[in-house]
C-alpha positions in Angstrom: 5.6 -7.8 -7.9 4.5 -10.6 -5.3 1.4 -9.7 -3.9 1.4 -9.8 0.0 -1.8 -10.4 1.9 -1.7 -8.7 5.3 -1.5 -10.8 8.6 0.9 -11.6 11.0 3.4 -13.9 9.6 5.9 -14.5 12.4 6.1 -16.0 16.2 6.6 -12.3 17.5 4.7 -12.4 20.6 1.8 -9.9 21.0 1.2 -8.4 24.7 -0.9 -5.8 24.3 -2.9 -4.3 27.7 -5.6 -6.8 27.8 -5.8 -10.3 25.8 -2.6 -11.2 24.0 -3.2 -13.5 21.1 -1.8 -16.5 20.4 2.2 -16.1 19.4 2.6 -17.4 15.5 1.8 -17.2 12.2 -1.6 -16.2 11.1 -3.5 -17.7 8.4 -3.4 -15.8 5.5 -7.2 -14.9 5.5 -6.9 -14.8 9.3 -8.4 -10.7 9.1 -12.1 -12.8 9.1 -11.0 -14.7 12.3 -11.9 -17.9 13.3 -15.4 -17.8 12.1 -14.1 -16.9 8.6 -16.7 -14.1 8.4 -15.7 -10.4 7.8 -16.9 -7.4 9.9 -18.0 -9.8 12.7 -16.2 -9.4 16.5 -14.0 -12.0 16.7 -11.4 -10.2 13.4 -7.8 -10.9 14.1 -6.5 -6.9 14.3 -3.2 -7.9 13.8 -4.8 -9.1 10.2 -7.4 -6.5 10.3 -4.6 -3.7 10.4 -1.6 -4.7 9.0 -2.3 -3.4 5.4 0.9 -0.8 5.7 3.1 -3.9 6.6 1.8 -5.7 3.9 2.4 -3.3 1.8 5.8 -2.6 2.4 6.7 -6.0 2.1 5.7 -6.2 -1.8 8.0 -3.2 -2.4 10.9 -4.7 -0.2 10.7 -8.1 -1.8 10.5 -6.6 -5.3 13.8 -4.7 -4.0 15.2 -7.4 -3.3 15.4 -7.5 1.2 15.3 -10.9 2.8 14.8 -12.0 6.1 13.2 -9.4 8.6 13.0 -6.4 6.1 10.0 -8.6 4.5 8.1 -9.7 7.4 5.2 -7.8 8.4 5.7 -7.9 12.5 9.4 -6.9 12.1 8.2 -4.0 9.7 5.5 -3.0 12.1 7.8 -3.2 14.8 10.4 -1.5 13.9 8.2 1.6 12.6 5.2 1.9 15.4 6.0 4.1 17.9 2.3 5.3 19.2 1.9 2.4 22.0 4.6 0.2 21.8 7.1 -0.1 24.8 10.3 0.5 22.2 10.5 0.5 18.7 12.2 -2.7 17.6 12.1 -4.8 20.1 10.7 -7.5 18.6 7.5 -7.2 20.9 4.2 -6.5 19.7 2.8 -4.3 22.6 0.3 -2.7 20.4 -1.9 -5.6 19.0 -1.7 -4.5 15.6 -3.8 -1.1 15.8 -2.7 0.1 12.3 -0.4 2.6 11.8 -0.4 6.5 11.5 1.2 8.6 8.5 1.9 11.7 10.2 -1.7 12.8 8.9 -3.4 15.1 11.7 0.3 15.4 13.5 0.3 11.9 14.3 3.7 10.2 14.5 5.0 8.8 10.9 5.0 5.3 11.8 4.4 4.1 7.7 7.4 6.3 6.9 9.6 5.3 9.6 9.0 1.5 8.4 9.4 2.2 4.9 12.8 3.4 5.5 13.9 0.5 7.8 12.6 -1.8 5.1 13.3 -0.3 1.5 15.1 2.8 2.5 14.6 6.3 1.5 11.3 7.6 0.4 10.2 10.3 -2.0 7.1 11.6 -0.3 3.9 13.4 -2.5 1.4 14.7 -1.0 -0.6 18.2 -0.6 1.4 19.8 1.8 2.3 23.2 1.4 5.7 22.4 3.5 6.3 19.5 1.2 8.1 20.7 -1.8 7.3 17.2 -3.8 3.7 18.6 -4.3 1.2 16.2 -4.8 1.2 13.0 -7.0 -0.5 13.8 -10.8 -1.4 11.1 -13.3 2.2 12.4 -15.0 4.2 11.8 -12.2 3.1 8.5 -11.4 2.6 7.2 -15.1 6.7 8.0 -15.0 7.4 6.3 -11.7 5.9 3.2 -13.2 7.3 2.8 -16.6 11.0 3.9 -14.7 10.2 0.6 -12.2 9.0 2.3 -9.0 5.9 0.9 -7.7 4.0 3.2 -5.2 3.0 3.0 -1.8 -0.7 4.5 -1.9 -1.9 5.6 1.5 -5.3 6.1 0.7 -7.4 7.8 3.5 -10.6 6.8 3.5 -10.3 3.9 1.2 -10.9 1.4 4.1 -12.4 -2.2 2.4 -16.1 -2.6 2.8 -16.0 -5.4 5.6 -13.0 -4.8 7.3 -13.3 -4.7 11.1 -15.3 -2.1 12.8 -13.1 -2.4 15.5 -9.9 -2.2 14.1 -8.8 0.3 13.7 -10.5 2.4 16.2 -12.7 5.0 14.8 -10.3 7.8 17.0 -7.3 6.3 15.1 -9.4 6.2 11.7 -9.7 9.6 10.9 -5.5 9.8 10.9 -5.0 6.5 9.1 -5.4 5.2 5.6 -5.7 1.7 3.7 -2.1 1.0 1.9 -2.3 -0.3 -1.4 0.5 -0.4 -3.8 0.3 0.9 -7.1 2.1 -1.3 -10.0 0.9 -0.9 -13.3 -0.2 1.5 -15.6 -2.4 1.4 -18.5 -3.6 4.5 -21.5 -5.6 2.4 -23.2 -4.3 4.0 -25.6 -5.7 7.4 -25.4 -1.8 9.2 -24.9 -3.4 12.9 -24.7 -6.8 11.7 -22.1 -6.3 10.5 -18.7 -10.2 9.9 -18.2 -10.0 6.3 -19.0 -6.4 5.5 -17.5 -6.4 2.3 -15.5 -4.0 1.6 -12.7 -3.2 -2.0 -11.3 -3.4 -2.0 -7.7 -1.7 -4.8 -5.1 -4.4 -4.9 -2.2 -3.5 -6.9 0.5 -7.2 -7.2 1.7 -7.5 -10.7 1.7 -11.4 -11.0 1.1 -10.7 -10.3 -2.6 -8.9 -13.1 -3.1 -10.4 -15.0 -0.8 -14.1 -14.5 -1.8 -13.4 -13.7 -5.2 -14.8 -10.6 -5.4 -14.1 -7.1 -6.6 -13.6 -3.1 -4.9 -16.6 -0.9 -6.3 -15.6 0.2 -10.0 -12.8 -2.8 -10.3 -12.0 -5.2 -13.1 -10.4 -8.1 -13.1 -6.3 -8.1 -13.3 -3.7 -10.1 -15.0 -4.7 -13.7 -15.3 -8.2 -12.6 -14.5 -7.2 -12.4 -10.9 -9.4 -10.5 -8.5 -6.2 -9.2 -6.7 -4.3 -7.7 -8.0 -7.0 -5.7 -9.9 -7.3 -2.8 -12.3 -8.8 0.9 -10.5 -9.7 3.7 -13.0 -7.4 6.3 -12.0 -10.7 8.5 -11.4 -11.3 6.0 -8.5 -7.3 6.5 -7.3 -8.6 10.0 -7.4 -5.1 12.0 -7.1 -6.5 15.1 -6.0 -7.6 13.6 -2.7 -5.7 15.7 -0.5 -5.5 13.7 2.5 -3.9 10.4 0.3 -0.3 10.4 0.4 2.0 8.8 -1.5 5.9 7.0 -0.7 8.3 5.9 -4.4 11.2 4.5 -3.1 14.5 6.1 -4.0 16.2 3.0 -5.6 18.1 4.0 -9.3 15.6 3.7 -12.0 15.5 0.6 -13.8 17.0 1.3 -17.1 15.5 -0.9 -19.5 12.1 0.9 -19.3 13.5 4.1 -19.5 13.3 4.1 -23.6 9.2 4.3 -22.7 9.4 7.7 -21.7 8.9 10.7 -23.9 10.9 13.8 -23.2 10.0 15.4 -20.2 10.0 18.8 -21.9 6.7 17.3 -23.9 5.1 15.9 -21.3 5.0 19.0 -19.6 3.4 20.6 -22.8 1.0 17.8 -22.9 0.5 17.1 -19.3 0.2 12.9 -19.5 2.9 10.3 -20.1 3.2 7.8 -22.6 3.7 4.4 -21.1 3.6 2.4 -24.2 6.2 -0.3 -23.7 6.5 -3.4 -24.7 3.1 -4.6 -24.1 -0.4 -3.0 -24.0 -0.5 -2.9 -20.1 2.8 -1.9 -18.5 2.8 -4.4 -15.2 5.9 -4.5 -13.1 
């Protein structure tokens, strides 16, 4: 996995009603805007916003897409529909405002990019109309040791200092901060999921940029401050306005001999992901 910090990475003009920013490529820290401060009013929203993009992208590239299934404007403009003149059309008209998850019975813009990007989607979540049900440590412990990283739309998980004015605080309440989920780790405690540690791919650049750490973080491989290590407490999988997209891709086989029989793990209720190595990183 490549991590993918989120800002607008191509010369896809932007003509929005009002301002239109400069057509081109974005520094990558470019969510702190020219003053290189976070939270202050001059925040690229493009780079303030484009955390589902971002996202997407790491899962693309580890699928292998080129070209326009990686870039973030072509993902975001071929998925937002609230706002833009026409889907695809290789216009911004919606200055980067973020992007809705069908939360609240908005439109399901981060779906309808994954699919144009990756392709299809299993979906978790706690719908009663979604027969998936919602992700459990089990579930996702398997998805990672079979090779399927996770899209984690986690509502309410907005960084500390990014933009108060983007997104909105109408648009807020229906969208999330996308993260993808990579790596698991037991620490060796097979039967207690207390102390289970997942590796996260933020592409909030102030981690990296600033070196710092999300409350209750540690450091990730190569002692990087992104991507980092989130207890699973902190993923918190009974949130039940998170959601979560695994792409449907074949599962990778050479990870599959980590997986205890599924009729035990139902007994037990957790997932062995010993594999190779102590922390199971894709």
């Amino acid at each position: 996995m490549n991590l993918v910090i989120q800002h607008k990475d191509t010369v896809m003009p932007c003509v929005p009603d009002g301002p239109s920013c400069p057509a081109g490529i974005h520094a990558w820290n470019h969510a702190s805007g020219p003053d290189g401060l976070y939270n202050t009013p001059d925040d690229c929203p493009h780079c303030s916003c484009y955390c589902a993009p971002a996202s997407i992208s790491m899962i693309a590239q580890f699928r292998g897409m080129l070209g326009v299934k990686i870039q973030q404007d072509d993902i975001y403009d071929n998925g937002k529909s609230v706002g833009e003149l026409a889907v695809g059309d290789v216009l911004l008209s919606t200055h980067g405002v973020g992007m809705f998850d069908g939360s609240g019975g908005m439109a399901t813009e981060v779906q309808l990019s994954f699919t144009w990007a990756v392709g299809p989607f299993t979906q978790h979540d706690f719908s009663a109309m979604n027969p998936n049900g919602p992700m459990t440590p089990l579930k996702l412990a398997q998805y990672i040791v079979l090779g399927h990283p996770v899209l984690w739309l986690d509502h309410g998980g907005f960084p500390k200092n990014q933009s108060t004015s983007y997104p909105s605080l109408t648009d807020r309440q229906f969208e999330g901060h996308a993260k993808v989920i990579s790596g698991y780790d037991d620490n060796e405690t097979q039967l207690d999921t207390t102390d289970d540690l997942c590796l996260i791919y933020d592409p909030w650049p102030e981690y990296s940029d600033l070196s710092i750490l999300p409350k209750n973080a540690t450091k990730g491989p190569g002692n990087s401050f992104d991507p980092y290590w989130l207890p699973l407490k902190d993923v918190n999988l009974g949130d039940i306005a998170d959601i979560y997209l695994v792409d449907n891709f074949p599962d990778i086989p050479e990870f599959q001999d980590a997986v205890i029989p599924i009729a035990a793990m139902m007994i037990i209720g957790v997932m062995v992901i010993r594999s190779r190595s102590r922390r199971d990183e894709r």
